[in-house]
Residue frames as a rotation matrix with the C-alpha (Angstrom) as fourth column:
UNK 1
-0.922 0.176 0.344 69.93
-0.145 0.668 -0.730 49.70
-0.358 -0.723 -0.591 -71.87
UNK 2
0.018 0.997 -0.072 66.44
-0.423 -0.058 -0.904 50.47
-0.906 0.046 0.421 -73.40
UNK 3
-0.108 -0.191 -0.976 68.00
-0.761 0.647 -0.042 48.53
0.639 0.738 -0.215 -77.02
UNK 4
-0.973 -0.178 0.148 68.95
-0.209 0.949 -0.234 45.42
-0.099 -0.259 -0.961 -74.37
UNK 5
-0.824 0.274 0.497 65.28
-0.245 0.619 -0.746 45.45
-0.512 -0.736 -0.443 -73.14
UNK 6
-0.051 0.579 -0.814 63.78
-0.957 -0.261 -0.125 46.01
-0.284 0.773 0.568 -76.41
UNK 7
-0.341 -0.922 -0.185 65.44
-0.916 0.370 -0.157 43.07
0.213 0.116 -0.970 -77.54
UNK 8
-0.910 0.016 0.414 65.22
-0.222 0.826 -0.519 40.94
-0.350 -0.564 -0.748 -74.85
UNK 9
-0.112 0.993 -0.033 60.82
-0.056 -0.039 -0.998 41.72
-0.992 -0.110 0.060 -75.20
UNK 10
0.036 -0.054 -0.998 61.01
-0.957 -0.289 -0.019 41.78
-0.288 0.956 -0.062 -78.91
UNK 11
-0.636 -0.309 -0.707 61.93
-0.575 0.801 0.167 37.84
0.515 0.513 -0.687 -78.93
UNK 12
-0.806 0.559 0.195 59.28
-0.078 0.227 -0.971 37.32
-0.587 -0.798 -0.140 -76.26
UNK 13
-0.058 0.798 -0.600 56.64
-0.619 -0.500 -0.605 38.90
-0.783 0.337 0.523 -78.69
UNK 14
-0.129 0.406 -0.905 57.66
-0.877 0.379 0.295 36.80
0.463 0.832 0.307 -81.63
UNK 15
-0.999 -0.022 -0.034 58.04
0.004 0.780 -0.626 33.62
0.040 -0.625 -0.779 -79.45
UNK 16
-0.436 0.900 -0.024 54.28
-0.182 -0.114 -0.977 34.54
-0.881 -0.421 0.214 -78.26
UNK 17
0.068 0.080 -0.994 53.42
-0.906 -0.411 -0.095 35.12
-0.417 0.908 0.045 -82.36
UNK 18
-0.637 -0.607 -0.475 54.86
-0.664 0.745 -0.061 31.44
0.391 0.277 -0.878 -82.85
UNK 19
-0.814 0.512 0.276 52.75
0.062 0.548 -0.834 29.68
-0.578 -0.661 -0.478 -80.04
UNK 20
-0.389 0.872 -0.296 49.99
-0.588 -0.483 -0.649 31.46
-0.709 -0.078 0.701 -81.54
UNK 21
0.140 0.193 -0.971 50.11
-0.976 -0.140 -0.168 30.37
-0.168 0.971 0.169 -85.14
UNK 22
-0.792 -0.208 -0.574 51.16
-0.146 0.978 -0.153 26.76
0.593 -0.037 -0.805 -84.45
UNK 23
-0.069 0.997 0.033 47.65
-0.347 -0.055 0.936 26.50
0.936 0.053 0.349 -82.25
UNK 24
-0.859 -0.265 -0.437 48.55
0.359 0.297 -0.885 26.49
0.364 -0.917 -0.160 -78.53
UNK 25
0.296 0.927 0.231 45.27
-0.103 -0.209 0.972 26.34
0.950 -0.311 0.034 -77.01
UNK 26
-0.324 0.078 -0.943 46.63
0.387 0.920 -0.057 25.11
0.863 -0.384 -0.328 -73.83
UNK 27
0.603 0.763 0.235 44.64
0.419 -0.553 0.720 25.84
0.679 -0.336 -0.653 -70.87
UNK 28
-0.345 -0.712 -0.612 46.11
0.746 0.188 -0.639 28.27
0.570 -0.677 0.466 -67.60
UNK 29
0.328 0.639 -0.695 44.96
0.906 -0.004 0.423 29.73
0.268 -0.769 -0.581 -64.49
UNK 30
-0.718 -0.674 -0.173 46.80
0.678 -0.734 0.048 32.60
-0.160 -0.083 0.984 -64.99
UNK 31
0.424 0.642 -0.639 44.91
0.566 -0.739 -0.367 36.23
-0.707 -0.206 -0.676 -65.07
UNK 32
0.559 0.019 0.829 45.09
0.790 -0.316 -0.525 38.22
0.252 0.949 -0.192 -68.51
UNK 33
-0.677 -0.546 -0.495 46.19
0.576 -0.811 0.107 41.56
-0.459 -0.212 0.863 -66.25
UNK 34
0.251 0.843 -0.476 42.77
0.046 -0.502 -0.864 43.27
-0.967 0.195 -0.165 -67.40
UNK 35
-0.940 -0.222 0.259 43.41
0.250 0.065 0.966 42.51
-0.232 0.973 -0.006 -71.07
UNK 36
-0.670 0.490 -0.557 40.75
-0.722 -0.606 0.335 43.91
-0.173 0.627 0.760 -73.37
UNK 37
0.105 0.566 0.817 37.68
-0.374 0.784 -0.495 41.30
-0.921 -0.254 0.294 -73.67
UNK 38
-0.761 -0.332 0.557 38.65
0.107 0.782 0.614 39.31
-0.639 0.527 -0.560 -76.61
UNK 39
0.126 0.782 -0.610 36.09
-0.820 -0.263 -0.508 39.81
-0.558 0.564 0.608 -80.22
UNK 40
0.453 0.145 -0.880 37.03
-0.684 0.689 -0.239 36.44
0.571 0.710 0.411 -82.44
UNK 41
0.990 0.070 0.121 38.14
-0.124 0.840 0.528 33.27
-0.064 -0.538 0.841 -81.78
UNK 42
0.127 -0.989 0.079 42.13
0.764 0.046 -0.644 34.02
0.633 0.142 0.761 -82.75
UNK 43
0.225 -0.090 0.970 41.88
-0.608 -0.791 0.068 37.02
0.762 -0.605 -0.233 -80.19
UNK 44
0.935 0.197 0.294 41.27
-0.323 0.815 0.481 33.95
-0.144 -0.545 0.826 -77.65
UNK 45
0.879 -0.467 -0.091 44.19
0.437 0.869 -0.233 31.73
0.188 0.165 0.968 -78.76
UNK 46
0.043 -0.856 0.516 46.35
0.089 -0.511 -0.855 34.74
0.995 0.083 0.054 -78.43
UNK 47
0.174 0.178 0.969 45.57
-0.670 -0.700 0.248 35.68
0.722 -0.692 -0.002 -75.33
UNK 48
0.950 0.025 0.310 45.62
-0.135 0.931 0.338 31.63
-0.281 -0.364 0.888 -74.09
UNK 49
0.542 -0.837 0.074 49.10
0.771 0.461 -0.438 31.20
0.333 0.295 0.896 -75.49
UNK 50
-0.107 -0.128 0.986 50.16
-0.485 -0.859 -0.164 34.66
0.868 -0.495 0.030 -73.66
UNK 51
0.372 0.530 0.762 49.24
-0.872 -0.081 0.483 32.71
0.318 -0.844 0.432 -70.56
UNK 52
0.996 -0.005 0.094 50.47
-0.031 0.926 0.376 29.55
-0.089 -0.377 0.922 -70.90
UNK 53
0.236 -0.954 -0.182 53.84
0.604 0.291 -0.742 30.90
0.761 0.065 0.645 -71.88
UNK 54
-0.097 -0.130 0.987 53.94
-0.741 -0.652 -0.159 33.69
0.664 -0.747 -0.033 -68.89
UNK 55
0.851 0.306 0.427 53.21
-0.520 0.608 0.600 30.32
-0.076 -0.733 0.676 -66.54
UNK 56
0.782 -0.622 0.032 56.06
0.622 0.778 -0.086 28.32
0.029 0.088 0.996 -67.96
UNK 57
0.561 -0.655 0.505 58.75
-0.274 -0.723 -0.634 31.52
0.781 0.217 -0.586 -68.06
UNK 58
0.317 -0.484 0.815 60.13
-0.927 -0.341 0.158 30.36
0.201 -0.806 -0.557 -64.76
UNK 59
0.368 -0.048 0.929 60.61
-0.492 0.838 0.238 26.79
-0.789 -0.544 0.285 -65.59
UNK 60
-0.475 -0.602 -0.642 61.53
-0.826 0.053 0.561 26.81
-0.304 0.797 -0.522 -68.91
UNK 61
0.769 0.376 -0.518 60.44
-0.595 0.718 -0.361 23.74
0.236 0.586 0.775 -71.52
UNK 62
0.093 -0.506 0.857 62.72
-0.327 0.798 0.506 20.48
-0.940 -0.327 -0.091 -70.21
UNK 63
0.261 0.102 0.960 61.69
0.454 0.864 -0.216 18.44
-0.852 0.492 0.179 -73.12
UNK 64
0.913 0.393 0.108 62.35
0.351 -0.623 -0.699 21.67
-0.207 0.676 -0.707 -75.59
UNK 65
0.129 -0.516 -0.847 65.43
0.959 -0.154 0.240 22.13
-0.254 -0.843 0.474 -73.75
UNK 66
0.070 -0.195 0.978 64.59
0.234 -0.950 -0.206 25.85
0.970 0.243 -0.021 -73.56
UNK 67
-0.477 -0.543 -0.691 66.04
0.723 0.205 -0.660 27.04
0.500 -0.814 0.295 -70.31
UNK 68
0.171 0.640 -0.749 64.13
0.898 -0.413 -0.148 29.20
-0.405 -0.647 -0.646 -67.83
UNK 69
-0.051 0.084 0.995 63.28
0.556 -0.826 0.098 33.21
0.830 0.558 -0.005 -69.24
UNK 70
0.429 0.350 0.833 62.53
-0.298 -0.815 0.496 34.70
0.853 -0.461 -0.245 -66.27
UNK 71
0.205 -0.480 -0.853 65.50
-0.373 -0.844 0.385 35.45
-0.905 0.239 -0.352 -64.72
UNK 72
0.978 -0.186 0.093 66.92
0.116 0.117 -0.986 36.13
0.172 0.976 0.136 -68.48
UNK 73
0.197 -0.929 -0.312 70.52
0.235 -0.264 0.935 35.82
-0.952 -0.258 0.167 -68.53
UNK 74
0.969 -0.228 0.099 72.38
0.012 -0.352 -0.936 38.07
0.248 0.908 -0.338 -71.31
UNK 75
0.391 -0.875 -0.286 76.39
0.686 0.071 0.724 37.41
-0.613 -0.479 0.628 -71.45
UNK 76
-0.137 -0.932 -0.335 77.19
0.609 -0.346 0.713 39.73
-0.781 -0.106 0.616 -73.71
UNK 77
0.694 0.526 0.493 75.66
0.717 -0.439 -0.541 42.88
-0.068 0.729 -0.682 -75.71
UNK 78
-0.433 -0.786 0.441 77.45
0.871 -0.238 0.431 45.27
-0.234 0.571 0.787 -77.59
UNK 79
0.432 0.844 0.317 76.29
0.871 -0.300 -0.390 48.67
-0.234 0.445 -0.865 -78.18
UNK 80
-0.558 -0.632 0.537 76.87
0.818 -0.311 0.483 51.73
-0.138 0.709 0.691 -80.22
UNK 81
0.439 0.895 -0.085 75.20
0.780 -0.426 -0.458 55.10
-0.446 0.135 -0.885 -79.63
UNK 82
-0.812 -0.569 0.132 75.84
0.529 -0.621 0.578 58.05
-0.246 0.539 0.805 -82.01
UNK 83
0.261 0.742 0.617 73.47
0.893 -0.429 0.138 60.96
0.367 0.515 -0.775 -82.16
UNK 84
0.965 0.093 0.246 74.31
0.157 -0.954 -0.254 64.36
0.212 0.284 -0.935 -83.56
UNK 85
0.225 -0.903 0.367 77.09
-0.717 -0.408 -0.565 65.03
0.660 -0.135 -0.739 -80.71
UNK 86
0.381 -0.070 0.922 76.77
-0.802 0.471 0.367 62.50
-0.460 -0.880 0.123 -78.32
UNK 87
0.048 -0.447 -0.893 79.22
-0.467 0.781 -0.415 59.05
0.883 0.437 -0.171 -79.35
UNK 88
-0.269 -0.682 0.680 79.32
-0.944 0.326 -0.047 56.24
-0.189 -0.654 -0.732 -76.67
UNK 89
0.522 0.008 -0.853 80.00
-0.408 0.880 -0.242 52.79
0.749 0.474 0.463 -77.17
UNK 90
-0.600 -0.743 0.297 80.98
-0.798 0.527 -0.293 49.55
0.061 -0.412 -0.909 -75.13
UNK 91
-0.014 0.682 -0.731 78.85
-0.065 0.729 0.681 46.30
0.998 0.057 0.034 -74.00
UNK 92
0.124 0.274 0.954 77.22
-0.958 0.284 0.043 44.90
-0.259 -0.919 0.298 -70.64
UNK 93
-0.299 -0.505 -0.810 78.17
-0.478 0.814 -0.330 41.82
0.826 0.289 -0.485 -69.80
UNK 94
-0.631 0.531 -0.566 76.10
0.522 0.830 0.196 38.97
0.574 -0.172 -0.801 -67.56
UNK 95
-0.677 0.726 0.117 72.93
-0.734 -0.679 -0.033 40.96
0.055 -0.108 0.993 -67.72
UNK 96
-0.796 0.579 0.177 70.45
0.602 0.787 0.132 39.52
-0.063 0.212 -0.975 -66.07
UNK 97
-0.896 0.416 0.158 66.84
-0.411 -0.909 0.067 40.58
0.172 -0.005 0.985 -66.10
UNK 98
-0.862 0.499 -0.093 64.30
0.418 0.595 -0.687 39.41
-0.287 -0.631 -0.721 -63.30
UNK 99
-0.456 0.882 -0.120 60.58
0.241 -0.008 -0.971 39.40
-0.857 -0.471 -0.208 -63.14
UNK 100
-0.799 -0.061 -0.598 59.56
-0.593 -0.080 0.801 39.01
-0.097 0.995 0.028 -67.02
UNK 101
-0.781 0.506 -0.365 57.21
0.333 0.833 0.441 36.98
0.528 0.223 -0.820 -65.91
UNK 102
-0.291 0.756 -0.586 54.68
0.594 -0.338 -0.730 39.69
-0.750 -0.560 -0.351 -64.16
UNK 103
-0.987 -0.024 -0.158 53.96
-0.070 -0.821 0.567 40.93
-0.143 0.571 0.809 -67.46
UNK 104
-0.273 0.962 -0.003 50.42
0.248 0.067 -0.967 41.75
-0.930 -0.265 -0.257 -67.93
UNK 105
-0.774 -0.223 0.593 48.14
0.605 0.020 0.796 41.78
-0.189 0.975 0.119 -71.15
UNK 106
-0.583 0.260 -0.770 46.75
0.342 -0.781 -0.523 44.71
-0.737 -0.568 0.366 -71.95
UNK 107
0.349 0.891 -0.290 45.35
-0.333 -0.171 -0.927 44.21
-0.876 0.420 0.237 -75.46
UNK 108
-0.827 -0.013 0.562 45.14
0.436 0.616 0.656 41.28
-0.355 0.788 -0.504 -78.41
UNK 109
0.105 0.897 -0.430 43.11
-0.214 -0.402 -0.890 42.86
-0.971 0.185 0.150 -81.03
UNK 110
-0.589 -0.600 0.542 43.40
0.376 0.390 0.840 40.81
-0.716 0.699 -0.004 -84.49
UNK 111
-0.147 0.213 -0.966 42.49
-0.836 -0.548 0.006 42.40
-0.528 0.809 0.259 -87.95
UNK 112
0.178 -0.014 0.984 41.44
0.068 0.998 0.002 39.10
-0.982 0.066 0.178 -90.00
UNK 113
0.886 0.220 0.409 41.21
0.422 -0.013 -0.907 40.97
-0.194 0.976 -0.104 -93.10
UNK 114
0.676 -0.730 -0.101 44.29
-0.542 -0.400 -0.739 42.84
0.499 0.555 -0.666 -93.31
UNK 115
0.499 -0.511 -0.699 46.13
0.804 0.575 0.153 40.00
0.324 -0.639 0.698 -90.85
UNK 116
-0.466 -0.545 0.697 47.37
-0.264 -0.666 -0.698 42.23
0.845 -0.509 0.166 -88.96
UNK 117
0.392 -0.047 -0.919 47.76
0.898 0.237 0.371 41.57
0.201 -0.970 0.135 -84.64
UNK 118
0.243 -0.165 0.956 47.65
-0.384 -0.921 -0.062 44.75
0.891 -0.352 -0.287 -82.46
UNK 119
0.399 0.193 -0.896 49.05
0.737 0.514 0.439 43.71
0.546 -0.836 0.063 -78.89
UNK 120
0.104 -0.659 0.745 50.09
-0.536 -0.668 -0.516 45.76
0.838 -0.346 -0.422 -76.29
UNK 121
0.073 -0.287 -0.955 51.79
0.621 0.763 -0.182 44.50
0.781 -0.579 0.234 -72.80
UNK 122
0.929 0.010 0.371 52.25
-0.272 -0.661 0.699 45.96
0.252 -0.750 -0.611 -69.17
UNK 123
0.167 -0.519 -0.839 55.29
0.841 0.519 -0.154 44.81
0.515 -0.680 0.523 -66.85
UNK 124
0.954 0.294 -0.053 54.95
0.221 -0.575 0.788 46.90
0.201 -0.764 -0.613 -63.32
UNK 125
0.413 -0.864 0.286 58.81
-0.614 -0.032 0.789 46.19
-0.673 -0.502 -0.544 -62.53
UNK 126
0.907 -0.348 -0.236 61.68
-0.004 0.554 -0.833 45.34
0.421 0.756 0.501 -64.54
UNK 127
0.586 -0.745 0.318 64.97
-0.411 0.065 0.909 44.68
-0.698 -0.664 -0.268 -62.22
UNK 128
0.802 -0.559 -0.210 68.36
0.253 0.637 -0.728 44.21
0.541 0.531 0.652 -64.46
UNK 129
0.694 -0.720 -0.015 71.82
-0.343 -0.349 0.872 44.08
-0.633 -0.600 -0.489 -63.17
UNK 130
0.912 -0.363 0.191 74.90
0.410 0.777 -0.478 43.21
0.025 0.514 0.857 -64.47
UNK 131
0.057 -0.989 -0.137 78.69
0.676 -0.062 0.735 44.71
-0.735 -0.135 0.665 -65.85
UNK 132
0.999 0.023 0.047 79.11
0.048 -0.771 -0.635 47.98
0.021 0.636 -0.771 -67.96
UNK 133
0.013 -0.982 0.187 82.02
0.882 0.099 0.460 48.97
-0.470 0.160 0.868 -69.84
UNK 134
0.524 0.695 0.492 81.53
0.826 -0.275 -0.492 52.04
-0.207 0.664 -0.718 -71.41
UNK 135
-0.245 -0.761 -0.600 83.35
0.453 -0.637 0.623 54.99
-0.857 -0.119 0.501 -73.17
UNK 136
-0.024 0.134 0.991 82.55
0.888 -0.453 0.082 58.00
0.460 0.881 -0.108 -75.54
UNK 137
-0.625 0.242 -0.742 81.38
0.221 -0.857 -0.466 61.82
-0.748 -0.455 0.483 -74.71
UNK 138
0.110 0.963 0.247 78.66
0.974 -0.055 -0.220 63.77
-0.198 0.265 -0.944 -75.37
UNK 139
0.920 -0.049 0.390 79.68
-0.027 -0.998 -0.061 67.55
0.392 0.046 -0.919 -76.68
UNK 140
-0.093 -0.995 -0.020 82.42
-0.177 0.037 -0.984 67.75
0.980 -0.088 -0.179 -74.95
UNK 141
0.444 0.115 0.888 81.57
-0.797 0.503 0.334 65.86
-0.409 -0.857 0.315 -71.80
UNK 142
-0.608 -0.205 -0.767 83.09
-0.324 0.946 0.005 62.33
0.724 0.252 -0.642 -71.62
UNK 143
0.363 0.932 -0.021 81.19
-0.905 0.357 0.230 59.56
0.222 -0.064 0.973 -70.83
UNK 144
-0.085 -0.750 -0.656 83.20
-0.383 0.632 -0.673 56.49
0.920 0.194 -0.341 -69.25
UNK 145
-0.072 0.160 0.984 83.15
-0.989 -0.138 -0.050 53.90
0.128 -0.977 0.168 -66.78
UNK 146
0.022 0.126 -0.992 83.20
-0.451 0.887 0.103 50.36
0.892 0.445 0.077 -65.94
UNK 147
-0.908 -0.284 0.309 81.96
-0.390 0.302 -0.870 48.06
0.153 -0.910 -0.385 -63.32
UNK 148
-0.595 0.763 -0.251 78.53
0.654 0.642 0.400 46.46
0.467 0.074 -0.881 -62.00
UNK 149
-0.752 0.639 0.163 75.13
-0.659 -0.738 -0.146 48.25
0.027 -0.217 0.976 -62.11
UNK 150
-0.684 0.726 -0.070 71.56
0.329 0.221 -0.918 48.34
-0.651 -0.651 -0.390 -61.06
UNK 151
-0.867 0.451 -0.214 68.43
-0.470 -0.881 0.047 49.31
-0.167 0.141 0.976 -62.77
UNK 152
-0.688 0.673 -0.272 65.10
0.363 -0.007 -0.932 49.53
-0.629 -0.740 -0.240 -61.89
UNK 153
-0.926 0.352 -0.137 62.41
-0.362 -0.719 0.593 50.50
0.110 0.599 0.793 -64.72
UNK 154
-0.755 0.652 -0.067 58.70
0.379 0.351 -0.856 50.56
-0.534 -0.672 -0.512 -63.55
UNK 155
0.031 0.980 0.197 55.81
0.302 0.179 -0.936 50.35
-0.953 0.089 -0.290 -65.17
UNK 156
-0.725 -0.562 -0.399 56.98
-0.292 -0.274 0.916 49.80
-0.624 0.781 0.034 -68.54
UNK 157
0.379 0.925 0.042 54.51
-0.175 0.116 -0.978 49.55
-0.909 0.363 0.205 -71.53
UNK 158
-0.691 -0.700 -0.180 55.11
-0.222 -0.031 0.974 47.37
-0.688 0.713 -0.134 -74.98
UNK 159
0.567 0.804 -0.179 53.06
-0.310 0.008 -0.951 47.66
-0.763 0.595 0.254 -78.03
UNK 160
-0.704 -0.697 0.134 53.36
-0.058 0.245 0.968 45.80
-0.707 0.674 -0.213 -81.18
UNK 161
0.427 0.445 -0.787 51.77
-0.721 -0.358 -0.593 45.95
-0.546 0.821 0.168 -84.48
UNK 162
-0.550 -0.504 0.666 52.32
-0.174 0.849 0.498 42.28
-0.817 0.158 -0.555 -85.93
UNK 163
0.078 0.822 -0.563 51.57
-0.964 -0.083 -0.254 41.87
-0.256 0.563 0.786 -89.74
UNK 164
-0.115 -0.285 0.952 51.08
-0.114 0.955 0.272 38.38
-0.987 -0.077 -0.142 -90.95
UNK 165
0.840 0.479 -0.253 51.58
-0.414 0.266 -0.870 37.00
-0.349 0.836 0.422 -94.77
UNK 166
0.846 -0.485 0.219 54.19
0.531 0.732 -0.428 35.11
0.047 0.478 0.877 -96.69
UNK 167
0.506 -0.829 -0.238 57.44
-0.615 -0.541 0.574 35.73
-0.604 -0.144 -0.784 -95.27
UNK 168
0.293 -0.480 -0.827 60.82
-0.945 -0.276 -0.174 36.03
-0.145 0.833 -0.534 -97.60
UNK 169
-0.700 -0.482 0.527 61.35
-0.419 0.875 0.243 31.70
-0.578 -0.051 -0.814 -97.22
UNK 170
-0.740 0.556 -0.378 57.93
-0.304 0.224 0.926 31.65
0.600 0.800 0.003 -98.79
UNK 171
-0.289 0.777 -0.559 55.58
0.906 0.410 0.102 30.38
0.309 -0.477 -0.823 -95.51
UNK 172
0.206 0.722 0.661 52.94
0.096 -0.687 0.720 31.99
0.974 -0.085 -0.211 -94.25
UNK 173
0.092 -0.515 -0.852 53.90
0.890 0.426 -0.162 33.90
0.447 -0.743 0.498 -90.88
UNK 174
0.460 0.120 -0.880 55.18
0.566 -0.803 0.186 37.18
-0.685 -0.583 -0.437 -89.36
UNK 175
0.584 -0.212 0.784 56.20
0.706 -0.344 -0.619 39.81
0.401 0.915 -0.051 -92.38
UNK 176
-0.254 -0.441 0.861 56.95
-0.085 -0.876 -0.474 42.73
0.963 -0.194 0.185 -90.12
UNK 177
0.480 0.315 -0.818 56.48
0.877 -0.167 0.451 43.27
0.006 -0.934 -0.357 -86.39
UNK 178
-0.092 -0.272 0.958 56.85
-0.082 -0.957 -0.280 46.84
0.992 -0.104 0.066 -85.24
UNK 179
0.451 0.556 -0.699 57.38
0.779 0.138 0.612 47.01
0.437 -0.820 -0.370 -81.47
UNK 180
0.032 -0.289 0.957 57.59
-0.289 -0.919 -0.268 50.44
0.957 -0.268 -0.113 -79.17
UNK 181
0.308 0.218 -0.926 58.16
0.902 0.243 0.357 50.81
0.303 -0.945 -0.122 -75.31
UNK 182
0.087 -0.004 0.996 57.66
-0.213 -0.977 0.014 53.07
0.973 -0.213 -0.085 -73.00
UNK 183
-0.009 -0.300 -0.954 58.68
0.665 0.710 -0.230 53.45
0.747 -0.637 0.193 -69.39
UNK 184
0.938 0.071 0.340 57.22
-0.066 -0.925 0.375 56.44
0.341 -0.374 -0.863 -66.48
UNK 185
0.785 -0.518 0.339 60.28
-0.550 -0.334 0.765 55.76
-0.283 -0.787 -0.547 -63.85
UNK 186
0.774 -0.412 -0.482 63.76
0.214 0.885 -0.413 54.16
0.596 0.216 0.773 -63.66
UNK 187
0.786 -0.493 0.373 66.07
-0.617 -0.588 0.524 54.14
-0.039 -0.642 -0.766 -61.00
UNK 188
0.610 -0.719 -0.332 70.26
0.204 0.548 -0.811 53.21
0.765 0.427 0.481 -61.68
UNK 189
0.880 -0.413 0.235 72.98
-0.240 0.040 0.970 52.73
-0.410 -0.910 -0.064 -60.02
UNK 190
0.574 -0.819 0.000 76.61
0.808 0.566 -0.165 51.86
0.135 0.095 0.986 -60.55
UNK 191
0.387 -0.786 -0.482 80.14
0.643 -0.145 0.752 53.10
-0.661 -0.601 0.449 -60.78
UNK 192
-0.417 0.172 0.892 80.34
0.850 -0.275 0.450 55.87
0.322 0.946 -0.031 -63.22
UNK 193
-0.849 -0.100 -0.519 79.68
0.503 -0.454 -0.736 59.57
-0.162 -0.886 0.436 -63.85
UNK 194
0.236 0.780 -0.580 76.69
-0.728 -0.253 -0.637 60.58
-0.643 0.573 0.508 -66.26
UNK 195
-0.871 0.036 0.490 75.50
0.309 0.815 0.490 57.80
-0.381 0.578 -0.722 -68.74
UNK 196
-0.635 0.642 -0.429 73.45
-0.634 -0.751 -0.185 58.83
-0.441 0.154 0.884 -71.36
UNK 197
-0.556 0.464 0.690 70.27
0.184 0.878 -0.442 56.10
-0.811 -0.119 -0.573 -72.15
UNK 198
-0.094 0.934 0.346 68.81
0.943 0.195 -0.269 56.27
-0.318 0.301 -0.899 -75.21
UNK 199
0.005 0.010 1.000 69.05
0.849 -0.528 0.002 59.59
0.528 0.849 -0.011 -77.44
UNK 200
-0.505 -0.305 0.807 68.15
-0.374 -0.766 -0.524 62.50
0.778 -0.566 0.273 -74.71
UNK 201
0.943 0.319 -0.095 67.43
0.000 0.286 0.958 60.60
0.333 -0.904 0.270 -71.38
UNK 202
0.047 -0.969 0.243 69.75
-0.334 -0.245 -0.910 61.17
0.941 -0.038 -0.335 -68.69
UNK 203
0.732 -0.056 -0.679 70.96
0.525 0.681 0.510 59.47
0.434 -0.730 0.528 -65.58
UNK 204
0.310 -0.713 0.629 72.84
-0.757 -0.585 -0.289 60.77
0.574 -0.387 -0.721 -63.26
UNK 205
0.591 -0.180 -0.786 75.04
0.345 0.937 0.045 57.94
0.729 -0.298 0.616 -61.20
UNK 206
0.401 -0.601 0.692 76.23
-0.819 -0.573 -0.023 58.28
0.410 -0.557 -0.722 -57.88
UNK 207
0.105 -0.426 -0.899 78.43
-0.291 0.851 -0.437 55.80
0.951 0.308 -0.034 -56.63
């Protein structure tokens, strides 16, 4: 689940990265979320295009026809987890994931000389639901289960590390982006008897 919401935030970030570099100044009455006072005038534009797309996340672009973000709908992710002893594998299947649009910015900090963009994000509540299929075992536990779940992950934190210079088509753009998250709490739900998130986090599910 913590791949989906990488993911999901991971196309947010370049999306945001895009606005930036194409010069979206446009103005919005949104609140930064105590973002870090700005030092150049591309700190600004980041932070202003961070704002004007967190305002539009619930209405989507008409004329763009990009379709509301916030709820995200995902119909169908595949995944594959395999570390050491632990093997489980299936997909989730119409995943949505509400309230992408209370994310707060917590720090645009641009390098001009080495082009390099430091950002980091907040989001207080992430709510996803959807359909699990899943089957493998850990040691010699299995791991298996299918039906519709719940989860709850609060106060999640995403940092990225965005470098800019002549990407492999030849324009000038995003070379690398590195992005991490973290997350204090998360409460699940569904139908199912241990699910194992993510390398050695554990869940226990009661049904």
């Amino acid at each position: 689940m913590k791949g989906v919401v990488c993911r999901a935030l991971l196309c947010l970030l370049v999306t945001f990265t895009l606005l930036t570099l194409h010069g979206c100044t446009s103005a919005s009455s949104s609140s930064s979320g105590g973002v870090r006072r700005p030092r150049n005038t591309i700190d600004d534009q980041i932070v202003e295009a961070l704002e004007n797309f967190r305002s539009h996340m619930t209405e989507g672009w008409v004329e763009l026809g990009i379709p509301p973000l916030d709820p995200l709908h995902l119909p169908h992710v595949v995944f594959n987890i395999s570390n050491e002893d632990t093997h489980v594998y299936g997909s989730l299947s119409n995943v949505t994931l509400n309230l992408l649009s209370t994310f707060t910015i917590d720090l645009v900090h641009t390098n001009l000389l080495l082009l390099k963009v430091d950002l980091a994000l907040g989001l207080p509540l992430l709510d996803i639901s959807g359909d699990y299929d899943i089957l493998g075992q850990t040691g010699v536990i299995p791991v298996y289960g299918e039906g519709p779940f719940w989860l709850d992950a609060y106060n999640l934190g995403f940092t990225s590390v965005i470098d800019l210079g002549v990407t492999e088509e030849g324009y000038f753009g995003v070379s690398t982006l590195d992005l991490d998250m973290t997350c204090n709490k998360t409460d699940v739900s569904g139908w199912l008897y241990i699910i194992l998130v993510d390398y050695f986090i554990w869940y226990r599910i009661e049904s």
